[in-house]
KEKE-3310 file (N, C-alpha, C; in steps of 0.2 Angstrom, whole numbers, plus 5000, padded with zeros to 4 digits):
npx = (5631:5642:5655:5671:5682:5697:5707:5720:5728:5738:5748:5763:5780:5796:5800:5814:5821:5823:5827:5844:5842:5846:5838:5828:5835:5840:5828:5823:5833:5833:5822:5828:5827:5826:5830:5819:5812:5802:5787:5782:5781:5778:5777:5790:5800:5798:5807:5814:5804:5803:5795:5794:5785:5769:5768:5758:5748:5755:5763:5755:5751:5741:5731:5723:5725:5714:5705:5702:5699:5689:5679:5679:5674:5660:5643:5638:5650:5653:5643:5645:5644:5649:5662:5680:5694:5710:5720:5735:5744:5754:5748:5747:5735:5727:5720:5707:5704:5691:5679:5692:5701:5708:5724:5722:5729:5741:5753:5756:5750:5756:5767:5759:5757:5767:5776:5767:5770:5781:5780:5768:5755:5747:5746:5733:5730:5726:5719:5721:5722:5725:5731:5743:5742:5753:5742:5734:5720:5710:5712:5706:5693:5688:5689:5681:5669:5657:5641:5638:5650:5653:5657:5670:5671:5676:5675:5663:5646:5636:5628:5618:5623:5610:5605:5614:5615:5605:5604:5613:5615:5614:5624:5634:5649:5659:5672:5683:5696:5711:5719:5729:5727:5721:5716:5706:5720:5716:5715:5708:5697:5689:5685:5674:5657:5646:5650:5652:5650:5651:5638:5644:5656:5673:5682:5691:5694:5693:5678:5672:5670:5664:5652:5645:5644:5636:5626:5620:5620:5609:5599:5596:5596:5587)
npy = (5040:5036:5042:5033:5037:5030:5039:5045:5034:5021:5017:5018:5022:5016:5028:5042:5045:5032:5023:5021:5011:4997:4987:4989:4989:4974:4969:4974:4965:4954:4952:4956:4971:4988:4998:5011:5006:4999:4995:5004:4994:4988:4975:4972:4983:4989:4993:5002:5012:5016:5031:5041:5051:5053:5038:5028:5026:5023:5011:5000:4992:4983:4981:4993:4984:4974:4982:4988:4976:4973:4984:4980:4968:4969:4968:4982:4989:4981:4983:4997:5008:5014:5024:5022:5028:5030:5038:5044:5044:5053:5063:5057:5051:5037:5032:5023:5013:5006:4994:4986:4974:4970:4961:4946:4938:4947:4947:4949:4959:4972:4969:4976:4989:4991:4992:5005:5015:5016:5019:5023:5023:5010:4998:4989:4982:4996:5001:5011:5004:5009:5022:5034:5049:5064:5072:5080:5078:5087:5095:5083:5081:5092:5090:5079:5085:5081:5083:5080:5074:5060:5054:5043:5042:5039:5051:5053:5057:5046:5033:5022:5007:5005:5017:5027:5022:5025:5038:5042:5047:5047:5056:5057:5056:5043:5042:5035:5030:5025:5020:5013:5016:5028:5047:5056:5069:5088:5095:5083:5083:5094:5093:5087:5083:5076:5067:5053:5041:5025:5015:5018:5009:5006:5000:4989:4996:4989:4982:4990:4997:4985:4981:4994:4998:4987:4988:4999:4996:4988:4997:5003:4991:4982)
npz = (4992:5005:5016:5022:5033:5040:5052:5057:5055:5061:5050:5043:5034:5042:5053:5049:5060:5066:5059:5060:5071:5081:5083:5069:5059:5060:5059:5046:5036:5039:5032:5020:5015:5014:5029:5030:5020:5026:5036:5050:5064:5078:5085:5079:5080:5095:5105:5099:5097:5109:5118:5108:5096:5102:5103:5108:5098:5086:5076:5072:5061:5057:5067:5057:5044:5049:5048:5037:5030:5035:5030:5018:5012:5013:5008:5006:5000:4991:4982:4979:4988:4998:5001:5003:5015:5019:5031:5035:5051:5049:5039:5026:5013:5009:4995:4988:4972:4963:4973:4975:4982:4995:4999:5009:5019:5031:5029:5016:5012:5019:5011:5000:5004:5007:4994:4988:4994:4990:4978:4974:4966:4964:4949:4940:4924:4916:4925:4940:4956:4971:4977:4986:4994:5000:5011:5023:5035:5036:5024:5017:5020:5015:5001:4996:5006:5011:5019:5032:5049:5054:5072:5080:5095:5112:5120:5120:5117:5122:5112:5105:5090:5082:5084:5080:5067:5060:5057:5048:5032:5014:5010:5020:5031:5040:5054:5059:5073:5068:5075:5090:5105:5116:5110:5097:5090:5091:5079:5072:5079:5081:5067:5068:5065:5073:5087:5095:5108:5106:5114:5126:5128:5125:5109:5098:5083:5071:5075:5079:5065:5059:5067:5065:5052:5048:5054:5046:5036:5033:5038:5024:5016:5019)
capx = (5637:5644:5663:5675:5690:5702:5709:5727:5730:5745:5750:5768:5784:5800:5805:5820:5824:5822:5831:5847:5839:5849:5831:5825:5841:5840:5823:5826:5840:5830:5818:5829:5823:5830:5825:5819:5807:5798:5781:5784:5778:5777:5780:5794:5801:5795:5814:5816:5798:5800:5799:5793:5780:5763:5771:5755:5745:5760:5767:5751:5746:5738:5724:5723:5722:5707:5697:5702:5695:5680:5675:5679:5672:5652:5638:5639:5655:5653:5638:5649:5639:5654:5671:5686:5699:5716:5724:5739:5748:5759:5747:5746:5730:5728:5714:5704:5699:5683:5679:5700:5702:5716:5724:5719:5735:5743:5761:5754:5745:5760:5770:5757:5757:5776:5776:5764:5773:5788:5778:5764:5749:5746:5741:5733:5725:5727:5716:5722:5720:5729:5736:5745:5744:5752:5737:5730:5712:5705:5712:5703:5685:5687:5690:5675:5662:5650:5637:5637:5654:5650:5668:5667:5677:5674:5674:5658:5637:5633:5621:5618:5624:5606:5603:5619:5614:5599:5605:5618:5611:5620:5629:5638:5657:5662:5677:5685:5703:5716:5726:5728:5725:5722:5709:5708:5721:5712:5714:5702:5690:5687:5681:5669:5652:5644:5655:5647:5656:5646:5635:5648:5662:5680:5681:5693:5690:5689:5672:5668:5667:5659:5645:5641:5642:5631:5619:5619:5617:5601:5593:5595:5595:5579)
capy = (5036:5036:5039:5029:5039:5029:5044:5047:5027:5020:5014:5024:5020:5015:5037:5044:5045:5027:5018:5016:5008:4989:4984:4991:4985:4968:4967:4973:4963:4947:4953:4959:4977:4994:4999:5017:5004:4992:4999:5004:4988:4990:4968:4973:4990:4990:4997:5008:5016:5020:5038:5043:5056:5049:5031:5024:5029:5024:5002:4996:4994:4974:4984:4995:4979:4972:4987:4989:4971:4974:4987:4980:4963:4968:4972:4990:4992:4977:4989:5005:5013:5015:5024:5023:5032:5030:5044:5042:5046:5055:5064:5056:5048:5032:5031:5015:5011:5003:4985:4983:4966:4970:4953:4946:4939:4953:4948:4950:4967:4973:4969:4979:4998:4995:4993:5009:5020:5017:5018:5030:5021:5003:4999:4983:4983:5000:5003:5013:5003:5012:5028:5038:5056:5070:5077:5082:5076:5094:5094:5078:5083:5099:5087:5075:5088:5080:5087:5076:5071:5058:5052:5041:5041:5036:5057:5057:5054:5036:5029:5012:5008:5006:5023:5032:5020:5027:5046:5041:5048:5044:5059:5055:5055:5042:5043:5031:5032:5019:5016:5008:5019:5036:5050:5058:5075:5091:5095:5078:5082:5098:5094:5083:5090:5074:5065:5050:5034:5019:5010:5020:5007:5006:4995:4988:4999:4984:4981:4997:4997:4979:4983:5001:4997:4981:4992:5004:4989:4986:5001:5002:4985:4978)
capz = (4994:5012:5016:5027:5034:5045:5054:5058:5054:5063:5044:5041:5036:5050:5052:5048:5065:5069:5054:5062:5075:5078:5079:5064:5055:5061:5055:5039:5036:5039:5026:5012:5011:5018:5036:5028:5014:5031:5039:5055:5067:5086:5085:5079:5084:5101:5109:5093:5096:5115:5117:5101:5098:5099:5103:5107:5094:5082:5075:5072:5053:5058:5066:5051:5040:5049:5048:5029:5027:5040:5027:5009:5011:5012:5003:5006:4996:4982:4976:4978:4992:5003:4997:5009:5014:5026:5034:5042:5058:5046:5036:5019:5012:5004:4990:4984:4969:4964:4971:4976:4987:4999:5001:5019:5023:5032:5025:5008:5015:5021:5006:4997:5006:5004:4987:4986:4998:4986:4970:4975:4965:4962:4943:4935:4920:4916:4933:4949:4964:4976:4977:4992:4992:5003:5012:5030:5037:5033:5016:5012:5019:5009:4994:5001:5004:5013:5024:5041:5049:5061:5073:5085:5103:5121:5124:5114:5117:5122:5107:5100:5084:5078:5083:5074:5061:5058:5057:5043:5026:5008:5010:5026:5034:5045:5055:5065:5072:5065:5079:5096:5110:5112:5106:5090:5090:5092:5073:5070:5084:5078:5062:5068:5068:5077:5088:5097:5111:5105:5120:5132:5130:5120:5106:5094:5079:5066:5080:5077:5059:5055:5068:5063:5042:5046:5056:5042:5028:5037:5034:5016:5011:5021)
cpx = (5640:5651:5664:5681:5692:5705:5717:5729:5737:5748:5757:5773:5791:5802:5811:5825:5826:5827:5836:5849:5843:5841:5827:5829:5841:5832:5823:5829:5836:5823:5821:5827:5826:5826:5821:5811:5800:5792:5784:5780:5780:5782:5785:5801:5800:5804:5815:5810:5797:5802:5797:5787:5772:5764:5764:5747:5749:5759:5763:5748:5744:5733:5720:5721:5716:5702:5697:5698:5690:5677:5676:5677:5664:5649:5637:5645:5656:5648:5640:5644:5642:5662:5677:5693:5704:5720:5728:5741:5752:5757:5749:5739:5729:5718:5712:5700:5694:5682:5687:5698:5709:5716:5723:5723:5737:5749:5761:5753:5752:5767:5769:5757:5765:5778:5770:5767:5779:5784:5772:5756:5754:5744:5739:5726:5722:5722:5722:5718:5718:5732:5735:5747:5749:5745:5734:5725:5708:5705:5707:5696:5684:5684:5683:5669:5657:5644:5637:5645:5652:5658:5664:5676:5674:5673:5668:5651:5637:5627:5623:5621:5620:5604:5606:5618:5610:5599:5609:5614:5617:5627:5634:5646:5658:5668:5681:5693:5707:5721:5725:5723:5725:5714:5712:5712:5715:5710:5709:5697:5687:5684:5675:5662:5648:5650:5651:5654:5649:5643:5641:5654:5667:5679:5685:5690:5687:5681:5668:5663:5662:5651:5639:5639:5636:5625:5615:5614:5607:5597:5593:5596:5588:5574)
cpy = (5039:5037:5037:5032:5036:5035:5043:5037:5026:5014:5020:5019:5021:5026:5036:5043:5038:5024:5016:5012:5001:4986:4985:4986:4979:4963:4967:4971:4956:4947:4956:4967:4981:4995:5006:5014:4998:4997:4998:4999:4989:4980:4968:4977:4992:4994:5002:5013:5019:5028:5043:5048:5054:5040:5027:5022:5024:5014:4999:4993:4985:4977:4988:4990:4977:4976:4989:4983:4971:4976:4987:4973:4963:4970:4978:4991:4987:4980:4996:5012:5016:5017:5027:5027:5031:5037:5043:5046:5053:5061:5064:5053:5044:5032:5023:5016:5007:4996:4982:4980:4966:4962:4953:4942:4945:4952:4950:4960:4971:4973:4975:4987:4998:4998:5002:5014:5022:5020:5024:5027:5011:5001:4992:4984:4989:5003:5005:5008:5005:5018:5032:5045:5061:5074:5077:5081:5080:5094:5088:5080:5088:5095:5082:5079:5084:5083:5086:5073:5067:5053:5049:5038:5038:5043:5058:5053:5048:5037:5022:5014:5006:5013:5028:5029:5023:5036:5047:5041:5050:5049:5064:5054:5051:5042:5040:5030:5025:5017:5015:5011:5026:5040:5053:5066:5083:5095:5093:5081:5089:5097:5088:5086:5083:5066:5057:5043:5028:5013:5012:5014:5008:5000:4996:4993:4994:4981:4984:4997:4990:4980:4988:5000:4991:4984:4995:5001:4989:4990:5003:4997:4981:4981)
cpz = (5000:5010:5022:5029:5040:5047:5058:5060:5056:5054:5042:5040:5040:5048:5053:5054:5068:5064:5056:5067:5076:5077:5072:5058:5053:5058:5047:5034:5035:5035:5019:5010:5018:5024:5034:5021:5020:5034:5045:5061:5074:5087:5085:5081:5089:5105:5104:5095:5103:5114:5111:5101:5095:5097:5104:5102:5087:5082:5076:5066:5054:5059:5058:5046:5041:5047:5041:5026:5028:5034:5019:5007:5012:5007:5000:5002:4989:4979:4977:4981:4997:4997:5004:5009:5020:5025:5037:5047:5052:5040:5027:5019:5008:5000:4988:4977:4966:4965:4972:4982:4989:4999:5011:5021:5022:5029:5019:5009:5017:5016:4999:4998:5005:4999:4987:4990:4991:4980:4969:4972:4965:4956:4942:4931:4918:4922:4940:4953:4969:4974:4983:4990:5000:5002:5017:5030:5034:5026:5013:5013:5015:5002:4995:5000:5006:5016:5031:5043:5056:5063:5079:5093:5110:5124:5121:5117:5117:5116:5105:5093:5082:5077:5079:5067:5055:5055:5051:5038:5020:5008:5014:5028:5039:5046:5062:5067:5072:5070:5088:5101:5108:5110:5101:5094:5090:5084:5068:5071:5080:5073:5062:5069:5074:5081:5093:5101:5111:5110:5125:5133:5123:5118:5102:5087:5071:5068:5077:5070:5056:5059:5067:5057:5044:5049:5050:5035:5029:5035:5027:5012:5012:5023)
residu = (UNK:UNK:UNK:UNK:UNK:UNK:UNK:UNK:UNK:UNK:UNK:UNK:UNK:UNK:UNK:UNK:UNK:UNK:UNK:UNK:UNK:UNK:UNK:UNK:UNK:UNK:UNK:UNK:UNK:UNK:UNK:UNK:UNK:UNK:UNK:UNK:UNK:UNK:UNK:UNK:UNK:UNK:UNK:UNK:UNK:UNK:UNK:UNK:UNK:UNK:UNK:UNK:UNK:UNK:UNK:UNK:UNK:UNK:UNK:UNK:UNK:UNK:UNK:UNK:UNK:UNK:UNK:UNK:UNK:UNK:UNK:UNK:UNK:UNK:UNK:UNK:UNK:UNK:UNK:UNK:UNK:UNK:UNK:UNK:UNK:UNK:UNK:UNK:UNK:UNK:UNK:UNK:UNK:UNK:UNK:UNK:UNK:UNK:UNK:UNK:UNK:UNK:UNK:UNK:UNK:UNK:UNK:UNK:UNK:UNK:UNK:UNK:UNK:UNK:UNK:UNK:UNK:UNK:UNK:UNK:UNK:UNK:UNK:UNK:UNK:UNK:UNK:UNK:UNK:UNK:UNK:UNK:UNK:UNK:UNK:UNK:UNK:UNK:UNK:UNK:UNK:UNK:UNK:UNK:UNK:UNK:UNK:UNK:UNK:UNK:UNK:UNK:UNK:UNK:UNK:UNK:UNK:UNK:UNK:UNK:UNK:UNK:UNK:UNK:UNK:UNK:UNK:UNK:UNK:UNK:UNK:UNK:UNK:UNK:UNK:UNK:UNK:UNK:UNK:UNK:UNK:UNK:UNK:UNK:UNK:UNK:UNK:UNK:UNK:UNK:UNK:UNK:UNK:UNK:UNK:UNK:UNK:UNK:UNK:UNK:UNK:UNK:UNK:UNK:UNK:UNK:UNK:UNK:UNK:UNK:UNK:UNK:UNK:UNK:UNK:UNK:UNK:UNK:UNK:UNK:UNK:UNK)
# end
């Protein structure tokens, strides 16, 4: 089984510093819920967010959702050949349980990491979901243990995504970064043993992952 680490995911909620933001507030406010309980959203918080550390990196979790969905609506993960993982901007780590169907509206999705930031897991049916842990990128590969980390940037080896396809064996790490612009910290990059910029352009990371898993599908399914 392969993993999926979104890496330093623009997925956090509004920071302490920001909550008595009038933006944040006013948004808040027009949702019924504290400015301190709202994912932090750039659409929304964009005059709260200037200046911030790592601002453009930061108030994306829509991108985040696609690439959650890119990679839990194929084949590869409804026969549990893939198991996923988010890391945020903030270091924590969000977990999946087996077969969980984020909803694909984002207001829903969005509703849902709230509820789980507050709550810590997700239950139904006496099944974990979802659970957010306290725990840094390294901490989680330790836990992980794979053998290959494969990350992918614009600072890294042009390949096709047939050819990094082909390289990906079951007990593989991919690592693609969760958020807008930007390259991975030196923290990431470091633990990468194979770092790769795919056909030499910039691409959405929901791009990334549907083209790369379906390459991947390819070679063990046909």
């Amino acid at each position: 089984m392969i993993s999926l680490i979104l890496a330093e995911s623009s997925l956090e909620l509004v920071p302490k510093e920001l909550t008595s933001h009038p933006s944040v507030i006013s948004h808040a406010q027009k949702i019924g819920k504290n400015s301190s309980e709202i994912l932090l959203d750039n659409s929304w918080h964009f005059a709260a967010m200037k200046g911030i550390k790592n601002e453009i990196k930061r108030g994306r979790p829509d991108l985040v959702h696609f690439s959650i969905l890119e990679a839990t609506t194929i084949p590869l993960y409804f026969q549990n050949k893939i198991k996923l993982f988010i890391h945020t901007i903030d270091d924590k780590v969000i977990y999946f349980g087996q077969n969980v169907h984020i909803p694909k509206s984002y207001h829903r999705f969005e509703g849902l990491i709230e509820k789980l930031y507050q709550e810590k897991k997700i239950i139904a049916n006496d099944q974990v979901l979802l659970e957010i842990k306290e725990k840094t990128f390294s901490e989680l590969l330790d836990e992980i243990n794979l053998s290959k980390v494969f990350g992918f940037s614009t600072k890294g080896r042009i390949r096709s995504y047939e050819k990094i396809a082909a390289e990906i064996s079951d007990d593989a790490c991919i690592v693609l970064g969760g958020f807008q612009k930007g390259h991975f910290s030196d923290l990431i990059e470091n633990k990468i043993n194979n770092l790769y910029s795919i056909e030499g352009g910039s691409f959405e990371g929901h791009v990334v992952v549907a083209r790369l898993l379906y390459e991947y599908e390819k070679t063990i399914f046909m």
